[in-house]
C-alpha positions as CSV (number, residue, x, y, z in Angstrom):
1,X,7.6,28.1,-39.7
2,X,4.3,29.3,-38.0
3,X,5.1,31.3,-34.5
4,X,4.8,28.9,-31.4
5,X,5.6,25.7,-33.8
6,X,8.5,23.4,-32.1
7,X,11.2,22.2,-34.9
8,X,11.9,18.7,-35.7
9,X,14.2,17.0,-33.1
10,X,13.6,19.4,-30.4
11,X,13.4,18.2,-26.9
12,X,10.5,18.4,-24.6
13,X,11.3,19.9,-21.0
14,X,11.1,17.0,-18.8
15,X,7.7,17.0,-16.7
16,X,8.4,18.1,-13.1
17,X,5.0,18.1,-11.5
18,X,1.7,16.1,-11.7
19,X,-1.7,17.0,-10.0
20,X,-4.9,16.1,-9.7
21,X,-8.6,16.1,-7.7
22,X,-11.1,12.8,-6.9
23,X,-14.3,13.1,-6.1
24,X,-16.1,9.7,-4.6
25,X,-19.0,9.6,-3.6
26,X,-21.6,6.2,-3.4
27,X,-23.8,5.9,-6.2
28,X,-27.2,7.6,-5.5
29,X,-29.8,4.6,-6.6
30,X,-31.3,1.8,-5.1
31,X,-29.9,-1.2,-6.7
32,X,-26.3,-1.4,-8.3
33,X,-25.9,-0.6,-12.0
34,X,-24.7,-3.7,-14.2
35,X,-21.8,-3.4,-16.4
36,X,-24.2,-2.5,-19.4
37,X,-26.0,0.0,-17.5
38,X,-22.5,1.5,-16.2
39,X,-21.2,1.6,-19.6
40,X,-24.6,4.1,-20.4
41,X,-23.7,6.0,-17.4
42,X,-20.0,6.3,-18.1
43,X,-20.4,6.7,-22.0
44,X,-19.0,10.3,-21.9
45,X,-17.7,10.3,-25.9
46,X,-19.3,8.5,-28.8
47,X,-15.9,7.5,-30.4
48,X,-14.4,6.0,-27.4
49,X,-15.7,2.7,-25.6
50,X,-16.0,2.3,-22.3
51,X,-13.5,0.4,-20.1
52,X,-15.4,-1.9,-18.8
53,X,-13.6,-5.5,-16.4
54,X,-15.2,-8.4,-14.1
55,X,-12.1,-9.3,-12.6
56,X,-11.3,-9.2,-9.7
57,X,-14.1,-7.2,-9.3
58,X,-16.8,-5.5,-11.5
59,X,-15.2,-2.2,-12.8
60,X,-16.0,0.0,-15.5
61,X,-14.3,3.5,-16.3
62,X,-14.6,6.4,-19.1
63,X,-13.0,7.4,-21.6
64,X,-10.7,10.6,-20.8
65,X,-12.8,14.0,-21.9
66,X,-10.4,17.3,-22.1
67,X,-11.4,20.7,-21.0
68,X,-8.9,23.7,-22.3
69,X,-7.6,26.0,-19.6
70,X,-4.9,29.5,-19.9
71,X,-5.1,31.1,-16.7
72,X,-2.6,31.3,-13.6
73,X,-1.4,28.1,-11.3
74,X,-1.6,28.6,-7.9
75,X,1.6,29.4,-6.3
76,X,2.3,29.4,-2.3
77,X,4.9,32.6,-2.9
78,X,2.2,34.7,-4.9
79,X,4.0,34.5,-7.9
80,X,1.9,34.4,-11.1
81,X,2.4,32.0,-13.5
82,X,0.3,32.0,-16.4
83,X,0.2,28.4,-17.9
84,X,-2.2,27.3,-20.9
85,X,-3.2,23.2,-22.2
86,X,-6.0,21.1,-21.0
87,X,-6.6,19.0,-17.9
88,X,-7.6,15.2,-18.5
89,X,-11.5,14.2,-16.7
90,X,-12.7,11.0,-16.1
91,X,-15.1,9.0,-14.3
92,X,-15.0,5.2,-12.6
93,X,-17.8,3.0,-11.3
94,X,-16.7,-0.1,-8.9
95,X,-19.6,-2.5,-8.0
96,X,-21.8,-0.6,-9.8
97,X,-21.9,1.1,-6.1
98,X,-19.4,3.7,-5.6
99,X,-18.7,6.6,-8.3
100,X,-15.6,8.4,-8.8
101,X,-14.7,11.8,-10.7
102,X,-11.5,12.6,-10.9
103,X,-8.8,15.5,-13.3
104,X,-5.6,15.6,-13.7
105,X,-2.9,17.3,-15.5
106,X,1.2,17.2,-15.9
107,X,3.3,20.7,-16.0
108,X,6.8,20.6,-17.7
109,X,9.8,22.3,-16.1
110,X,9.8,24.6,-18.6
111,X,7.2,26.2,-21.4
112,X,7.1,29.3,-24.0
113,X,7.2,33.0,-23.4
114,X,4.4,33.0,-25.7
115,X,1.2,31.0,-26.4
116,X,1.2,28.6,-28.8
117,X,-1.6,27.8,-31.2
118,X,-4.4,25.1,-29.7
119,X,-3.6,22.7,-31.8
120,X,0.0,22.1,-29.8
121,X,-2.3,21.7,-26.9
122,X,-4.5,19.1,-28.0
123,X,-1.9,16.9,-29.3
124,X,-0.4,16.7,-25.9
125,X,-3.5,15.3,-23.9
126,X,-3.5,16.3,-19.5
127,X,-0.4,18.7,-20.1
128,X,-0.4,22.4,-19.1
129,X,2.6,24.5,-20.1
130,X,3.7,27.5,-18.2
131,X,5.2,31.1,-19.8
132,X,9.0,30.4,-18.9
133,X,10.4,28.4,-16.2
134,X,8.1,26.4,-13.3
135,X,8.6,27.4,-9.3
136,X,7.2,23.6,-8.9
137,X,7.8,23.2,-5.2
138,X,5.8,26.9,-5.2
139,X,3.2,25.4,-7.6
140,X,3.0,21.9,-5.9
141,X,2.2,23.8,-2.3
142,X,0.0,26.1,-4.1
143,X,-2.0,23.5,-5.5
144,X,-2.7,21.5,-2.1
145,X,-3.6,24.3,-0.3
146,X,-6.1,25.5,-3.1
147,X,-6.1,28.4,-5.3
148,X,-7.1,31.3,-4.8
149,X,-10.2,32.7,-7.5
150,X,-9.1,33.1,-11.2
151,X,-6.2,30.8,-10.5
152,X,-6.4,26.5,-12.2
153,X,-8.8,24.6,-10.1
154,X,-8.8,21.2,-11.0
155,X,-11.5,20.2,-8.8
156,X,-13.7,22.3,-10.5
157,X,-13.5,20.0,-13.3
158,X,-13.7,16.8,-11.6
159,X,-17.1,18.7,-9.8
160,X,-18.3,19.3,-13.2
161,X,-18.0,15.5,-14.3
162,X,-19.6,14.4,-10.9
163,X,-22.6,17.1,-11.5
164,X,-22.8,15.7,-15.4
165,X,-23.4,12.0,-13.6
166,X,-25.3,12.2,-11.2
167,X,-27.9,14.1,-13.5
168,X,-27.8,10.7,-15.8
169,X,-31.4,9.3,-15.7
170,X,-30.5,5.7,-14.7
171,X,-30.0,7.1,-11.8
172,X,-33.4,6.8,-9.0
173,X,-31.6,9.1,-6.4
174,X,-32.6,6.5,-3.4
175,X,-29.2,5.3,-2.0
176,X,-29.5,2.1,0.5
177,X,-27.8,3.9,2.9
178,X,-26.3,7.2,4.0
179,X,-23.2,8.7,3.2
180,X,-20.7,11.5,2.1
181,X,-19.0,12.4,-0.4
182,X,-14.9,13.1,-0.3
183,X,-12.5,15.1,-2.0
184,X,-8.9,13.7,-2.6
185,X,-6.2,16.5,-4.2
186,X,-3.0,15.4,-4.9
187,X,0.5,16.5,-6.3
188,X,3.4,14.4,-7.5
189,X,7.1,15.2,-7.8
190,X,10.1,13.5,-9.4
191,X,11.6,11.2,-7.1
192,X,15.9,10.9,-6.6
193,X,17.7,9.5,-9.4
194,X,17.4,5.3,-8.3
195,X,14.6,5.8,-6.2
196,X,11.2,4.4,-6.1
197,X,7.9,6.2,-5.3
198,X,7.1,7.4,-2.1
199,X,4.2,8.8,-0.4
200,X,5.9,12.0,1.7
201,X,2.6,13.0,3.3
202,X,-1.0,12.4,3.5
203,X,-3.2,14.5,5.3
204,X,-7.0,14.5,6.3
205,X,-8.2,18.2,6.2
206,X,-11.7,19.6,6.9
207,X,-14.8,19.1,4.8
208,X,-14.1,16.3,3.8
209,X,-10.6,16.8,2.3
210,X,-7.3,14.8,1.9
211,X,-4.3,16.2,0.1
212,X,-1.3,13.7,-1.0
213,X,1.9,14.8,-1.8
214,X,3.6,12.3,-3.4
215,X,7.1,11.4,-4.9
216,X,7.0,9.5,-8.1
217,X,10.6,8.1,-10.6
218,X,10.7,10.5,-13.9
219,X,8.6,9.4,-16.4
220,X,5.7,8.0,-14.9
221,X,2.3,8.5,-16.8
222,X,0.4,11.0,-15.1
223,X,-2.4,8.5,-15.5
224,X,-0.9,5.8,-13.4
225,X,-0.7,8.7,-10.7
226,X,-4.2,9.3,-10.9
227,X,-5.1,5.8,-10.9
228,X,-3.4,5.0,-7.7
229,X,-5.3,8.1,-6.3
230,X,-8.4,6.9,-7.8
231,X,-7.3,3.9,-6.0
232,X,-6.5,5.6,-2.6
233,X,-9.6,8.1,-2.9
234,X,-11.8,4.5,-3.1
235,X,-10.5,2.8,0.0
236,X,-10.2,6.3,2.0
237,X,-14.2,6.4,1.2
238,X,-14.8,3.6,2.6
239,X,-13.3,3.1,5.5
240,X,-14.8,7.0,6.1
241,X,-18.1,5.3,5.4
242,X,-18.2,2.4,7.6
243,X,-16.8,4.4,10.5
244,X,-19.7,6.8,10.2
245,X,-22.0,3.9,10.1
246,X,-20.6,2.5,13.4
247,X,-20.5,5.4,14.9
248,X,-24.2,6.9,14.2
249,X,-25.9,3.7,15.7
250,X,-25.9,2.5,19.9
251,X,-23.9,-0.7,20.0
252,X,-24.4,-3.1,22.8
253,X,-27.7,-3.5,24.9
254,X,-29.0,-2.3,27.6
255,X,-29.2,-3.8,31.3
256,X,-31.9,-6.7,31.3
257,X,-35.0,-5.7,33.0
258,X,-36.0,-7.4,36.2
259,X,-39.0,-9.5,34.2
260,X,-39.2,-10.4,30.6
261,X,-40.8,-7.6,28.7
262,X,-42.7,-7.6,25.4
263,X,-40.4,-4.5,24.4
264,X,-37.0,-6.5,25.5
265,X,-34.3,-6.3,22.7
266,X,-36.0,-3.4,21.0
267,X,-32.9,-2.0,19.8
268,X,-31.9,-5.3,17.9
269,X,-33.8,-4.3,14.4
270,X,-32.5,-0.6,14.5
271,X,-29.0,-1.6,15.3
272,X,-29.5,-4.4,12.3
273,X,-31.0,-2.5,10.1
274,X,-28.5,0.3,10.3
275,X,-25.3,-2.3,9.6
276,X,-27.2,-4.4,7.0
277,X,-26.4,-2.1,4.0
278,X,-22.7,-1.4,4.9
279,X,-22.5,-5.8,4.4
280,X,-24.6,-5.3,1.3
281,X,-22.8,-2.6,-0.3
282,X,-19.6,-1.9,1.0
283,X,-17.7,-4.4,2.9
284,X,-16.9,-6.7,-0.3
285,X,-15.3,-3.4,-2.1
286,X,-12.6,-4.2,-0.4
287,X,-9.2,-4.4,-2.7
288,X,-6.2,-2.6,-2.8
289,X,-4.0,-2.3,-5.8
290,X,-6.6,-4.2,-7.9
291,X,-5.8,-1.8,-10.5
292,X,-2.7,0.3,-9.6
293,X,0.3,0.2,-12.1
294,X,2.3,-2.0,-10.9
295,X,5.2,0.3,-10.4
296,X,3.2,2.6,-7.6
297,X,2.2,-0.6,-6.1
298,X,4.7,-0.3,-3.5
299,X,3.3,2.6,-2.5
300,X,0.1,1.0,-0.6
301,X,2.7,-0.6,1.0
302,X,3.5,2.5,3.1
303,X,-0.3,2.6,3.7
304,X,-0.4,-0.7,5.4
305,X,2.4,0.5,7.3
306,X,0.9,3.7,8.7
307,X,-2.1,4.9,8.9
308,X,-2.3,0.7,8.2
309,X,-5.3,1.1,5.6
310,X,-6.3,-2.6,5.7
311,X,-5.5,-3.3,9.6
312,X,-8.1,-0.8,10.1
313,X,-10.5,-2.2,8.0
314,X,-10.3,-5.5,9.0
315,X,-11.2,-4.1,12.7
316,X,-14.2,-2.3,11.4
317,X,-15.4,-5.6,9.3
318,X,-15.1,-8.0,12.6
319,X,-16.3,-5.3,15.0
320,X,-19.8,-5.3,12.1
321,X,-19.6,-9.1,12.5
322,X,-19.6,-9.3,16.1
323,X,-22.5,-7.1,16.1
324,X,-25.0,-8.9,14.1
325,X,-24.1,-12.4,15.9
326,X,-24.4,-10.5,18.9
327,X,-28.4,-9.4,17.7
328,X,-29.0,-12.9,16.4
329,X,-28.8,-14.2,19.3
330,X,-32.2,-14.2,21.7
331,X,-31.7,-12.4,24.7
332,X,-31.8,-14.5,28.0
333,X,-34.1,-12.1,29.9
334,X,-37.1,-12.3,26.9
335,X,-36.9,-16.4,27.5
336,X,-37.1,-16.4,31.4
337,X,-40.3,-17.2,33.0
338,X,-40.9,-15.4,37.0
């Protein structure tokens, strides 16, 4: 038996931590890619299609790419632990609008004192092994607070995809509208015996970050976690988007002048002008869970709940509404003759 090799029957530790990095950002050209065009864009391997769906909205996604790592996790107690596998990439595209890069990968409780030959690797796809037993809760806080340089980056990967993308030459690089990118990092751990998933924090950090922390039953696919935070990174965007919107532009009008002037309601255009792309772009992206397994489902239930995802949402559609039948209507100084 070669060195490293596992003998038939033996049992896998059981996985005890999942983790993972979205990037989302909207797409940078002019007019929304079709589903053929965003199966060019998204066509990362030649002998795997791309996952492309209309319903219940236009969606197409990549086939997974691997990238090989062997270098230390990031631990919050400075312990080193070397770990060696690869880290699953992939890319989305909803609405031919908004792009999505995201890498994940699974660590078992449990891994050699040795390295094993790559081949083990690659026949267990978005799994990284440590040398000896896991510190996860170390690990897991390690990962959300970031690494330090040297140690697994996972973002660095999903940064890579993004970069690969957004150099693809469908691409004009004249978005309708302005906006940011975000960053979403998150770790799962097992949940209790008999319980469901739960979310047990989710933060908004600085430049641009949010970190989840999530709780998850044994045995869930580490790439149903990272769709839900595909998911979750998706609605997060947007509702970061359309509060920036709202809040870069004046709302409301001035005090009408004492006479009808040629210059009266000047404002209406800008104030239109800046709202009209988030109700041709954005505000029909709207749809939670549209592709979530359906056991983490539950867990945008917590989301309604608090922060209240949708609630807020909703607020930020009527208050756009209100706006531009507020403009449309003529104001009532520009019609009156002295």
């Amino acid at each position: 038996m070669t060195p490293g090799e596992t003998t038939p029957g033996e049992t896998q530790p059981p996985v005890v931590l999942a983790c993972g990095e979205v990037r989302t950002c909207l797409l940078p050209a002019l007019q929304a890619l079709d589903s053929r065009a965003a199966a060019q864009l998204l066509g990362l391997r030649a002998d795997e299609r791309v996952l492309l769906s209309e319903r219940p909205n236009l969606y197409g996604r990549s086939p997974d790419t691997l990238t090989g790592v062997d270098c230390p996790l990031p631990s919050a107690n400075g312990a080193r632990i070397r770990a060696v596998g690869t880290v699953a990439a992939r890319a989305s595209l909803t609405e031919g609008r908004v792009l999505q890069s995201s890498a994940y990968f699974r660590v078992p409780a449990s891994g050699p004192d040795h390295r094993r030959p790559w081949g083990h690797y690659l026949v267990r796809p978005a799994t990284v092994e440590p040398f000896g037993k896991l510190p996860y809760e170390a690990v897991a806080r390690g990962l959300l607070n970031g690494g330090r340089h040297g140690e697994l980056d996972v973002g660095l990967i999903a940064d890579g995809l993004l970069t690969r993308l957004l150099r693809h030459p469908l691409l004009d690089h004249r978005p309708p509208l302005k906006s940011r990118p975000t960053r979403l990092r998150w770790v799962a751990l097992p949940a209790e015996r008999d319980e469901g998933p739960s979310i047990e924090r989710f933060t908004l950090a600085e430049d641009e970050l949010r970190t989840v922390r999530l709780r998850v039953p044994a045995g869930t696919p580490a790439g149903d976690i990272a769709g839900l935070c595909d998911d979750l990174a998706l609605h997060d965007w947007l509702l970061t988007t359309v509060v920036r919107i709202l809040d870069g532009i004046r709302l409301g009008t001035a005090e009408p002048p004492a006479r009808p002037r040629s210059r009266a309601g000047e404002d209406r255009p800008a104030v239109v002008t800046a709202l009209r792309p988030a109700v041709d772009h954005l505000l029909h992206l709207w749809m939670p869970r549209a592709r979530v397994a359906h056991e983490l489902a539950p867990l945008w239930e917590e989301l309604e709940d608090r922060p209240g995802f949708t609630r807020q949402w909703r607020t930020l559609v009527q208050r756009i509404r209100d706006q531009l039948a507020l403009h449309a209507i003529p104001h009532r100084e520009a019609e009156l003759i002295p």
